[in-house]
TORSETI-975281 format. One record per atom (N, C-alpha, C): x, y, z negated; residue in three letters. Coordinates in steps of 0.1 Angstrom, whole numbers, plus 5000, padded with zeros to 4 digits. Layout:
N
XYZALA/...
//
This chain:
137
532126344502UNK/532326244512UNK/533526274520UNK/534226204522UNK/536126224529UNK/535326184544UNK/535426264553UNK/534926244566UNK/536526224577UNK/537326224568UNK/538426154572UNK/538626004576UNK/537625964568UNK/537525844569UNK/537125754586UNK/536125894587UNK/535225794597UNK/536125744612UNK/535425684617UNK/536225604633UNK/536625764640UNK/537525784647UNK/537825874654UNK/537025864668UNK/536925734670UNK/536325694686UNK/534725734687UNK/534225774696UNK/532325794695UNK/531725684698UNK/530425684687UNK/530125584688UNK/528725594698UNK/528325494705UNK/527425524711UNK/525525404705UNK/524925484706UNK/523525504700UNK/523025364704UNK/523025344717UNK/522625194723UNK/523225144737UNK/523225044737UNK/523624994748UNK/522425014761UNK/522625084771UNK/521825094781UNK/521724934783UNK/520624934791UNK/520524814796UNK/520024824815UNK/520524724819UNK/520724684834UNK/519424834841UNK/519724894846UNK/518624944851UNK/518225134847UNK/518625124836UNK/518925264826UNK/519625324825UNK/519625474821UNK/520325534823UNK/521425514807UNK/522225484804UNK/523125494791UNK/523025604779UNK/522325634770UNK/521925794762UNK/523825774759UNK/523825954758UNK/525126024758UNK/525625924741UNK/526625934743UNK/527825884730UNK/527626004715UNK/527425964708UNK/527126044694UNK/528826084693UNK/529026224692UNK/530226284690UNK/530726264674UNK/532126264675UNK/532826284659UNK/531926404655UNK/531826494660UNK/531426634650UNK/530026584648UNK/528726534657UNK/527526504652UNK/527626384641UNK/528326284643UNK/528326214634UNK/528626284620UNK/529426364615UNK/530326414607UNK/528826474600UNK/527826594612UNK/527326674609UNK/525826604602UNK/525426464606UNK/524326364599UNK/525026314590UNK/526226254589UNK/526526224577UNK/526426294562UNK/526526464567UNK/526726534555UNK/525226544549UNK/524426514556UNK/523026464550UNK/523026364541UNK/523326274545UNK/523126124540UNK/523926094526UNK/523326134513UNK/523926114502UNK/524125934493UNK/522725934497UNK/522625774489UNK/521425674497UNK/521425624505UNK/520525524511UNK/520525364505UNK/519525334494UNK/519825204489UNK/519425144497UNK/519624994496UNK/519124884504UNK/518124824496UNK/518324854489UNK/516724784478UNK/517124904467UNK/515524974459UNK/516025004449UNK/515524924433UNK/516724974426UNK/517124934418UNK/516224974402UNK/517224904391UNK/516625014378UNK/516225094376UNK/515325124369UNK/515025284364UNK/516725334355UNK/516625454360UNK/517925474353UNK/517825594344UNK/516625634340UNK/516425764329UNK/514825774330UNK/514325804318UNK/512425854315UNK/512325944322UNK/511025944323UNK/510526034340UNK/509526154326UNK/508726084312UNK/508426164304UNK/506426164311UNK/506126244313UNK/504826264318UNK/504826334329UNK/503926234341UNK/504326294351UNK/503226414361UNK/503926484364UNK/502826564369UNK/503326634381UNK/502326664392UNK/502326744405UNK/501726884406UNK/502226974412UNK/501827074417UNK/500927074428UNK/499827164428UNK/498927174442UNK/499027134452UNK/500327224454UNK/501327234469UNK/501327074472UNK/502026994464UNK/502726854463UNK/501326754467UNK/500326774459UNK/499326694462UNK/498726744476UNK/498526844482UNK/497826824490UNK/498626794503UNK/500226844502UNK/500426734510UNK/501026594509UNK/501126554500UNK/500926384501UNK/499626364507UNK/498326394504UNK/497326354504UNK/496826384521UNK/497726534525UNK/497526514542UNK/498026404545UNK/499526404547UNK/500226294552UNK/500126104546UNK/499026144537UNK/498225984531UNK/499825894530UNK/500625964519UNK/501425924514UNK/501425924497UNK/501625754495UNK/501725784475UNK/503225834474UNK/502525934463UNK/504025974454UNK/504725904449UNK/504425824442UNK/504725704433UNK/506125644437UNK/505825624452UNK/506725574459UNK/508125664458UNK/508425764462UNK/509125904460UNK/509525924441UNK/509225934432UNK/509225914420UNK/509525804414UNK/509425644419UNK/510325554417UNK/511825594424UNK/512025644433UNK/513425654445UNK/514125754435UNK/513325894430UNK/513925964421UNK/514725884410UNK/513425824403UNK/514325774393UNK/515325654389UNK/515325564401UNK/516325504403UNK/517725534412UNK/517725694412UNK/519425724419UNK/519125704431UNK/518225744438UNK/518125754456UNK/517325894451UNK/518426054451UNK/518026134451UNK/517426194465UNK/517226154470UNK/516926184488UNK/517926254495UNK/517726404499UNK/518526464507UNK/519326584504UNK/519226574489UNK/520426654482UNK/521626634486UNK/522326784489UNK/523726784488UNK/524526724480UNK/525726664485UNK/526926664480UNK/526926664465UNK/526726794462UNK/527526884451UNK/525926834438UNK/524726834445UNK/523626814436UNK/523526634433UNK/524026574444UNK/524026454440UNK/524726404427UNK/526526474432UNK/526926454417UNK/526326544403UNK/525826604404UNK/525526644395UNK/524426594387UNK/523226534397UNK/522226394393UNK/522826304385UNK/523926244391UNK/524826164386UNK/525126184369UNK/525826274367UNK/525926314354UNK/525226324349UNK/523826424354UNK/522826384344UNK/521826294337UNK/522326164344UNK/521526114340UNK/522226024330UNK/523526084323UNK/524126014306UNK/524226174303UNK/524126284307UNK/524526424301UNK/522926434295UNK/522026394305UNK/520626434298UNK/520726604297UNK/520426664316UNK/520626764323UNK/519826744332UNK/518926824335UNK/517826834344UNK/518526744359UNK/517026684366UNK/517926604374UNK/516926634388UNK/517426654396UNK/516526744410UNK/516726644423UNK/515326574429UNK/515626494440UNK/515026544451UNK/515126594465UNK/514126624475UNK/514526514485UNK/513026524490UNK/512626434503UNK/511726444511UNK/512026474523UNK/511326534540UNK/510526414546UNK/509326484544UNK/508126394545UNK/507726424562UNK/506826364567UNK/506226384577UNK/506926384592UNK/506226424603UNK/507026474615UNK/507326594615UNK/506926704603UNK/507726834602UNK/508626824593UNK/508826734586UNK/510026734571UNK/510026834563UNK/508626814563UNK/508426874550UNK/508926874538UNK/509426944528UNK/510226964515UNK/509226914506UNK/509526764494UNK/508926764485UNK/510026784478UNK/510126844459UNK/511126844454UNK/510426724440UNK/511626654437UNK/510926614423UNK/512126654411UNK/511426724401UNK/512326724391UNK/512126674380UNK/513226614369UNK/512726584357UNK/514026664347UNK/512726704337UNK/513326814330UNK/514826764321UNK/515526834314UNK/516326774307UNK/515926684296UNK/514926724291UNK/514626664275UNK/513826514277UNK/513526494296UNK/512426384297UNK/511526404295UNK/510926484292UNK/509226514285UNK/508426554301UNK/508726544310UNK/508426584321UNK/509026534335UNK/508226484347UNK/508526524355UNK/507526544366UNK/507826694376UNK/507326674384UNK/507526724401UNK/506426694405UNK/506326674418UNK/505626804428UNK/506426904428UNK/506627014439UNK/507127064452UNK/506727164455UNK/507227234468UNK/508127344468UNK/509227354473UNK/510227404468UNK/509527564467UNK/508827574474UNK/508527744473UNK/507527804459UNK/507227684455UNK/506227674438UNK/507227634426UNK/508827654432UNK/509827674422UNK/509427794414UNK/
//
């Protein structure tokens, strides 16, 4: 992402209103520094773009979905349609290619009010994917 791009000017969060205090202006460098998060945000998603194979979860993965009474399903369609979550840069593209190289393809996404790490992988061959915690890598 060319962060050259962005507005030089700061942008600010909300407009105070009559009576309030105005919250501080979001700086070039904080913007620069959320942006480098933000790889792919659809606005609707899209096609399946590669076989997911047979899917399966780790311990770790189910119990917390099942604290935070969130379906996976949801998370595993995003995977497989190219909204890798909060992968870098560098892992994004490389999703990218894999999904015509047919090269393992790695999506994470921070669940909860702690942001929690879920990872989902699907293997290279497609015979697999699943749904872990980075530390049960």
């Amino acid at each position: 992402m060319n962060h050259d791009n962005y507005n030089k000017q700061e942008i600010h969060a909300n407009t105070a209103e009559e009576g309030t205090e105005a919250e501080a202006p979001i700086t070039q460098e904080e913007l620069e520094l959320f942006a480098a998060f933000i790889v792919f945000v659809p606005t609707q998603i899209g096609e399946p773009l590669f076989a997911l194979g047979e899917v399966v979860a780790t311990r770790g993965a189910v119990d917390l979905l099942d604290r935070l009474g969130i379906n996976g399903s949801v998370y595993v369609r995003r995977h497989q349609c190219g909204d890798w979550g909060v992968v870098c840069a560098e892992d994004a593209e490389e999703n990218a290619r894999a999904v015509s190289d047919g090269n393992r393809i790695l999506s994470e996404y921070r669940l909860g009010a702690r942001r929690n790490r879920l990872w989902i992988i699907t293997e290279h061959d497609r015979s697999v994917t699943t749904l872990l915690l980075p530390e049960e890598y």
